[in-house]
Jmol script that loads the backbone (N, CA, C; Angstrom):
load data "model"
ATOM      1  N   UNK A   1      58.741 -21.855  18.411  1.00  0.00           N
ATOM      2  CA  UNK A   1      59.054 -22.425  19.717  1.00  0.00           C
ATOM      3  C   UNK A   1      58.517 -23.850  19.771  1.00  0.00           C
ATOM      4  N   UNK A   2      59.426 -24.722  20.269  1.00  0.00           N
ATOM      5  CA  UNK A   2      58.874 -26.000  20.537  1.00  0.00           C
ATOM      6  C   UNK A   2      58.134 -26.050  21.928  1.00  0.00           C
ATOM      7  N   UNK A   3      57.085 -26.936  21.615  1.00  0.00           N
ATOM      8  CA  UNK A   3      56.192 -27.769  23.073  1.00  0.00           C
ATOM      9  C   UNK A   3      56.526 -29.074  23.022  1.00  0.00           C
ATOM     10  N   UNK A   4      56.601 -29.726  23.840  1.00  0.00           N
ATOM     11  CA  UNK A   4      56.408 -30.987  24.563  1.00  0.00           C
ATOM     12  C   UNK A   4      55.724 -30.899  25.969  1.00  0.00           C
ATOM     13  N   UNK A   5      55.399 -32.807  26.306  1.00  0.00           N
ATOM     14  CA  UNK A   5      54.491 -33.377  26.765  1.00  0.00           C
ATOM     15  C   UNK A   5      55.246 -33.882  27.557  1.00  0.00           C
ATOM     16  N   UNK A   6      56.049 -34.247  28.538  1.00  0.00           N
ATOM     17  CA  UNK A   6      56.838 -34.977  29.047  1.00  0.00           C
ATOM     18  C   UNK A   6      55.431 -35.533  30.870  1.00  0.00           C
ATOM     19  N   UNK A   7      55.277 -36.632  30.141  1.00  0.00           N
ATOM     20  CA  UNK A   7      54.372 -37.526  31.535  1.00  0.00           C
ATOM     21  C   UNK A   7      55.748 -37.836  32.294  1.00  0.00           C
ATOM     22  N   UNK A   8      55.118 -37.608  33.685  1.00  0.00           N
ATOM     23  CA  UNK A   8      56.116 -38.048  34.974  1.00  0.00           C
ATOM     24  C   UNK A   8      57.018 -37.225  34.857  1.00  0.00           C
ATOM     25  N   UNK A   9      56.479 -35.632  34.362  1.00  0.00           N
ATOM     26  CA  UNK A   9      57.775 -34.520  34.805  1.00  0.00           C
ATOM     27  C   UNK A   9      57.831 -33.875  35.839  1.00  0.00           C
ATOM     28  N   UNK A  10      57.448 -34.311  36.520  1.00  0.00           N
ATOM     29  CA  UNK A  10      57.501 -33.426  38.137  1.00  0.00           C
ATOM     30  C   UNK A  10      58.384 -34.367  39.011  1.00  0.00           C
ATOM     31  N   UNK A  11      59.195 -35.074  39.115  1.00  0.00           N
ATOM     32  CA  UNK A  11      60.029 -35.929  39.610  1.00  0.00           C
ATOM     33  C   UNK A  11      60.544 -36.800  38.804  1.00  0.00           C
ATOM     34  N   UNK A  12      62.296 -36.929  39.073  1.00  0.00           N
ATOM     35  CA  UNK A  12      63.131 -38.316  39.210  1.00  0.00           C
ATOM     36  C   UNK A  12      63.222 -37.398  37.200  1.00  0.00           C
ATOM     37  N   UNK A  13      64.113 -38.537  36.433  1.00  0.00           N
ATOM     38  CA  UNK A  13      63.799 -38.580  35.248  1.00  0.00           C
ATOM     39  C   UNK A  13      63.071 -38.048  34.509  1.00  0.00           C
ATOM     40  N   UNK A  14      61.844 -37.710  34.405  1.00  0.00           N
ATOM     41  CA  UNK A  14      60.782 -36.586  33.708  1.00  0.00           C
ATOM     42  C   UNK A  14      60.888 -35.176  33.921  1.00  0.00           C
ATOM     43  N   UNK A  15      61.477 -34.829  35.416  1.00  0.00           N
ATOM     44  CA  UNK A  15      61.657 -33.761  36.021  1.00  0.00           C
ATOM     45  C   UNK A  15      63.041 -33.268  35.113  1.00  0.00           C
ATOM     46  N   UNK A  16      64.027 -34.055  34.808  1.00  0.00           N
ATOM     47  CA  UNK A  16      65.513 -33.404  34.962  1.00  0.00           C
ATOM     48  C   UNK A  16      65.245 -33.636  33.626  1.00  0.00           C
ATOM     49  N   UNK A  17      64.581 -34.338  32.638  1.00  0.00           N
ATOM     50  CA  UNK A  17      64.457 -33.914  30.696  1.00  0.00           C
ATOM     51  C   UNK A  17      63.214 -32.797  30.813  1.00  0.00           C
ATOM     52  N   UNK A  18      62.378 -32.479  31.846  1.00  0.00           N
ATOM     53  CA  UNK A  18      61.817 -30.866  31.697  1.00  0.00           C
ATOM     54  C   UNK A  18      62.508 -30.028  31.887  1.00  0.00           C
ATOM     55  N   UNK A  19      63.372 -30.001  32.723  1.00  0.00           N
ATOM     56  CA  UNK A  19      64.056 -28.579  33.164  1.00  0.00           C
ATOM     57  C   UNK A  19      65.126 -28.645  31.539  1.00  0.00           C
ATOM     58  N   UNK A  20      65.812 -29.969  31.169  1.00  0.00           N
ATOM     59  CA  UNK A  20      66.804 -30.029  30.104  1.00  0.00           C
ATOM     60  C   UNK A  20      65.947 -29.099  29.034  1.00  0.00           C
ATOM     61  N   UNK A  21      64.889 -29.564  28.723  1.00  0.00           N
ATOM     62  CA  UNK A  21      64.027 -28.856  27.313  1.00  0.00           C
ATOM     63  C   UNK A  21      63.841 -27.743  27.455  1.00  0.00           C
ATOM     64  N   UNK A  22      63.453 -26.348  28.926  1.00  0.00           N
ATOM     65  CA  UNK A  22      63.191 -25.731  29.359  1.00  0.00           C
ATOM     66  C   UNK A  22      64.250 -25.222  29.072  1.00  0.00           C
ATOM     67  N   UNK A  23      65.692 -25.254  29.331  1.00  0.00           N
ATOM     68  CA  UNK A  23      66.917 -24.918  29.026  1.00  0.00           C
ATOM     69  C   UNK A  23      67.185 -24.560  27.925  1.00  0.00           C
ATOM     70  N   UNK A  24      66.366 -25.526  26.664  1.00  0.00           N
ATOM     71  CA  UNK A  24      66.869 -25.076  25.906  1.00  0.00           C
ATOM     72  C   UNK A  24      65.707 -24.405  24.618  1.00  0.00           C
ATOM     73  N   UNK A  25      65.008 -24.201  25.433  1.00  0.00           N
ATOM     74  CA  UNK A  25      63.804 -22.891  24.803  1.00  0.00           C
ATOM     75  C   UNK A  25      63.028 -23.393  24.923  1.00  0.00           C
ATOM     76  N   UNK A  26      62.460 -24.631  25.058  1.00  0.00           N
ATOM     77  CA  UNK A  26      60.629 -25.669  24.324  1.00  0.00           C
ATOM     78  C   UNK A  26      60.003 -25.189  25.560  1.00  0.00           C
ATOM     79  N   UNK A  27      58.736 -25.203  25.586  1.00  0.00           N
ATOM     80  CA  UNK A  27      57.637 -24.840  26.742  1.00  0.00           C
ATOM     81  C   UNK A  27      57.392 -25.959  26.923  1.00  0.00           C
ATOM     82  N   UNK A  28      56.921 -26.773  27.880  1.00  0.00           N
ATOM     83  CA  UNK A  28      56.455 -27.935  28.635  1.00  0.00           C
ATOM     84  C   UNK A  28      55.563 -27.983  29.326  1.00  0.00           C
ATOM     85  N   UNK A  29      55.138 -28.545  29.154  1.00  0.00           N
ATOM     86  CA  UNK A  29      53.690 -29.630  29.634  1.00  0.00           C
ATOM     87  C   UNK A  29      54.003 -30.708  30.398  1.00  0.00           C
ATOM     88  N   UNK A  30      54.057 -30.699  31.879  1.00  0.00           N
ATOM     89  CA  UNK A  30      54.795 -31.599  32.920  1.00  0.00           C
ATOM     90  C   UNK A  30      53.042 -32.159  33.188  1.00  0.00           C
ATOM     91  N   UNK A  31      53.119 -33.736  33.141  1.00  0.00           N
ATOM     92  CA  UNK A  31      51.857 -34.593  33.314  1.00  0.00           C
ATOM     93  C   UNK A  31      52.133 -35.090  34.438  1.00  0.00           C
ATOM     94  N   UNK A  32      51.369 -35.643  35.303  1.00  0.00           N
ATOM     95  CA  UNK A  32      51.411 -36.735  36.769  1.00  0.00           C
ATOM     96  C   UNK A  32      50.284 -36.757  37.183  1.00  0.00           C
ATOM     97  N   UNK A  33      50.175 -37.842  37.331  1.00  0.00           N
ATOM     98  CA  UNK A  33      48.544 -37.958  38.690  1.00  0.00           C
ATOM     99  C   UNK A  33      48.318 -38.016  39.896  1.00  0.00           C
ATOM    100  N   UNK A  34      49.788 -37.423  40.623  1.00  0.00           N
ATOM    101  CA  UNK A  34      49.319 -35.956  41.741  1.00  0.00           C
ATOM    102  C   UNK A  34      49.933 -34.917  41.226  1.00  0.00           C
ATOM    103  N   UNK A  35      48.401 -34.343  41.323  1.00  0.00           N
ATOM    104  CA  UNK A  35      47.901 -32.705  40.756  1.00  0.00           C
ATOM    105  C   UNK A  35      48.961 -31.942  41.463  1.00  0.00           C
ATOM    106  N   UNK A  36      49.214 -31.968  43.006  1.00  0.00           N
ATOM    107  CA  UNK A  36      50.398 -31.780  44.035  1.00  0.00           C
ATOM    108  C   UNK A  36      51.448 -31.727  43.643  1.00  0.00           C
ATOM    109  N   UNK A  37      52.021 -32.330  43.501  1.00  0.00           N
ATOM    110  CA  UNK A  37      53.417 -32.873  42.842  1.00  0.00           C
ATOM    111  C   UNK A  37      53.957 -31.940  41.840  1.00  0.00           C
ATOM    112  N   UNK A  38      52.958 -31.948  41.132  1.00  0.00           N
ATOM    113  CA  UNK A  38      53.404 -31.429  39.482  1.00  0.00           C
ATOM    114  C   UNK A  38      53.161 -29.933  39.339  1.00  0.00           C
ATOM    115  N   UNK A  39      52.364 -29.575  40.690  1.00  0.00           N
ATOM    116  CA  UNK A  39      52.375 -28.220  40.086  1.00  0.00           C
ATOM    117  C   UNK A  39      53.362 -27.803  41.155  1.00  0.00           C
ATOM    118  N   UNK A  40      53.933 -28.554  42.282  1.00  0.00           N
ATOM    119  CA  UNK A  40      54.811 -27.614  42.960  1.00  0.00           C
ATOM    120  C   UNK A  40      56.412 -27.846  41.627  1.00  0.00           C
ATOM    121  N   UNK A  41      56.436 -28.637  41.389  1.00  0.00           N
ATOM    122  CA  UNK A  41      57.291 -28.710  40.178  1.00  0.00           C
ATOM    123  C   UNK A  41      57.315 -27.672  39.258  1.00  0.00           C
ATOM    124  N   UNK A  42      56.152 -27.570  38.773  1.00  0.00           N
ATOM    125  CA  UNK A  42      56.030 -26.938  37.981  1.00  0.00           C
ATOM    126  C   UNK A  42      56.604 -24.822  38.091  1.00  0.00           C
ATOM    127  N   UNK A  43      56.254 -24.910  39.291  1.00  0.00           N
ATOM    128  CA  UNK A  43      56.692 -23.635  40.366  1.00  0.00           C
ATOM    129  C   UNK A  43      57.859 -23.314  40.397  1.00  0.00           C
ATOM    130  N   UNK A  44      58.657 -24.376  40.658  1.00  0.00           N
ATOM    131  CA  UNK A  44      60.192 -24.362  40.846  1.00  0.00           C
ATOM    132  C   UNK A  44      60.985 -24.082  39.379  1.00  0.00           C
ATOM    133  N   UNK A  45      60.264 -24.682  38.227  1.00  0.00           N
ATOM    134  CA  UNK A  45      60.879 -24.848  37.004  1.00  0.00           C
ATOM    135  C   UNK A  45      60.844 -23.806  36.338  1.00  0.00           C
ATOM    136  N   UNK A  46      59.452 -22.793  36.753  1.00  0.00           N
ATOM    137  CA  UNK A  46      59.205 -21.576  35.852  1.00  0.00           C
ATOM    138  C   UNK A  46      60.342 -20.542  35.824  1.00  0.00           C
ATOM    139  N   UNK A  47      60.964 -20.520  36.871  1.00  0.00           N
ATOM    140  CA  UNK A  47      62.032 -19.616  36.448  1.00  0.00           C
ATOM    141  C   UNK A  47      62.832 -20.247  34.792  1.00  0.00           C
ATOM    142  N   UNK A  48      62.995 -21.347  34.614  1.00  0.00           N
ATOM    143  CA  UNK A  48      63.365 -21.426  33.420  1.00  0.00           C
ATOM    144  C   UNK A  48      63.080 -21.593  32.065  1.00  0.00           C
ATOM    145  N   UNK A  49      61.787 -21.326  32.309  1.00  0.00           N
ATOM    146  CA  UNK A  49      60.698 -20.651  31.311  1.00  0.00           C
ATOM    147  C   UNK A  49      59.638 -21.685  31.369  1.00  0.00           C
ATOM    148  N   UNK A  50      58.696 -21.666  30.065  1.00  0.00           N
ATOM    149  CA  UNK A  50      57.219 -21.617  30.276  1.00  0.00           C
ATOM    150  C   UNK A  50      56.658 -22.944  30.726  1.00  0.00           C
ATOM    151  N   UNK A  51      56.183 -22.852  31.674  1.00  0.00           N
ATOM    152  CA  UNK A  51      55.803 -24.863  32.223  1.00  0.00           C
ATOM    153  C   UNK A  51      54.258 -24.305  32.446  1.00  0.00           C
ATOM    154  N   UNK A  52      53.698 -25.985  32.180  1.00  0.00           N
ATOM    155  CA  UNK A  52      52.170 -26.132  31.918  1.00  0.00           C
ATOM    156  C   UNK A  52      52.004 -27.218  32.859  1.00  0.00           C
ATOM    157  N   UNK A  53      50.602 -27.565  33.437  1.00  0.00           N
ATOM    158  CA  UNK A  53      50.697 -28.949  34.673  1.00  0.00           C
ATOM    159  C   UNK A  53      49.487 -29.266  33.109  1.00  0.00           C
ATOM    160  N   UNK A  54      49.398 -30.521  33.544  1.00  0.00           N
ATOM    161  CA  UNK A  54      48.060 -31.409  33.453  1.00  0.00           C
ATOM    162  C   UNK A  54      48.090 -32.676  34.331  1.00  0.00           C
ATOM    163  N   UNK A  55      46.784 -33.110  34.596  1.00  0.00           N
ATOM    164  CA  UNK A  55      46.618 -34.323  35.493  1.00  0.00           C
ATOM    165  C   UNK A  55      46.415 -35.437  35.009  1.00  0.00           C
ATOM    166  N   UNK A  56      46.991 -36.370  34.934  1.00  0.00           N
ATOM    167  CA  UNK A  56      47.065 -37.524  33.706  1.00  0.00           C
ATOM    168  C   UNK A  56      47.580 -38.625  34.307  1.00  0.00           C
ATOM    169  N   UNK A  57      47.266 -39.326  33.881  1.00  0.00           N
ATOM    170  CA  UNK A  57      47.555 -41.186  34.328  1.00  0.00           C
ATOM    171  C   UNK A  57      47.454 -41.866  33.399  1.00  0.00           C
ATOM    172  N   UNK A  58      48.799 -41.999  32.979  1.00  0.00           N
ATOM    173  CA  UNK A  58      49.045 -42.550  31.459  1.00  0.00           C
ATOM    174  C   UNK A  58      48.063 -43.934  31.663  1.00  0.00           C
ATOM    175  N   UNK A  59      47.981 -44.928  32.589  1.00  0.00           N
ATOM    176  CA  UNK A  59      47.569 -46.229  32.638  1.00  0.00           C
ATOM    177  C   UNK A  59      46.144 -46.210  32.222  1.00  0.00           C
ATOM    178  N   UNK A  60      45.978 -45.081  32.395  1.00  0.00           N
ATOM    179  CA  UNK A  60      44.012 -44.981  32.391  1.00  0.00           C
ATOM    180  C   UNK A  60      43.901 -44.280  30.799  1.00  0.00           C
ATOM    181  N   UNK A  61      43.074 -45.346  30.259  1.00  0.00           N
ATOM    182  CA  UNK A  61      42.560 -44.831  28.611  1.00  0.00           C
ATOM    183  C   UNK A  61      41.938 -43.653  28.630  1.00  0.00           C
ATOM    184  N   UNK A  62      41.115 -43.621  29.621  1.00  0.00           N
ATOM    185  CA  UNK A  62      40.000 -42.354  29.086  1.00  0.00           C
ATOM    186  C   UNK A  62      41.071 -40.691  29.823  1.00  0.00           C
ATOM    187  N   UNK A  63      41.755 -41.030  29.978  1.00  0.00           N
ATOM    188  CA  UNK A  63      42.970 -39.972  30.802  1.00  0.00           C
ATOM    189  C   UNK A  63      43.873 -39.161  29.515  1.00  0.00           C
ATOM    190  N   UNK A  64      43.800 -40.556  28.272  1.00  0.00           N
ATOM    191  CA  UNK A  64      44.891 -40.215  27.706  1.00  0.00           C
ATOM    192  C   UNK A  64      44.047 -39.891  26.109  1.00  0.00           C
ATOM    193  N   UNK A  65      43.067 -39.952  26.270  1.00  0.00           N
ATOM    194  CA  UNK A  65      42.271 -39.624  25.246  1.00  0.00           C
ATOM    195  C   UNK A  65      42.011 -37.863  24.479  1.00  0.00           C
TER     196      UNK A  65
END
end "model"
wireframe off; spacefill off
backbone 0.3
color backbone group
């Protein structure tokens, strides 16, 4: 099974290539820095299989470490 990382998957663009990968078997790891956001995302998406949140802010080094 594939994983990916997709930052800024809980809305717009990040959201609609998670649900795409989700579709087509990979488990995901939806990133954003509201914690909010991403896990109500994340809620909605599970029906189409396995979604993961993390809290991340790509801009910030020690975030992405």
């Amino acid at each position: 099974m594939t994983s990916s990382l997709v930052p800024g998957g809980g809305t717009g663009i990040g959201k609609a290539i998670s649900e795409e990968l989700l579709s087509l078997g990979a488990s995901v790891v939806i990133a954003s820095r509201d914690e909010n956001k991403v896990r109500s995302a994340a809620e909605a998406m599970g029906r189409l299989g396995r979604v993961e949140t993390a809290r991340c802010n790509i801009r910030k080094e020690e975030d992405v470490k």
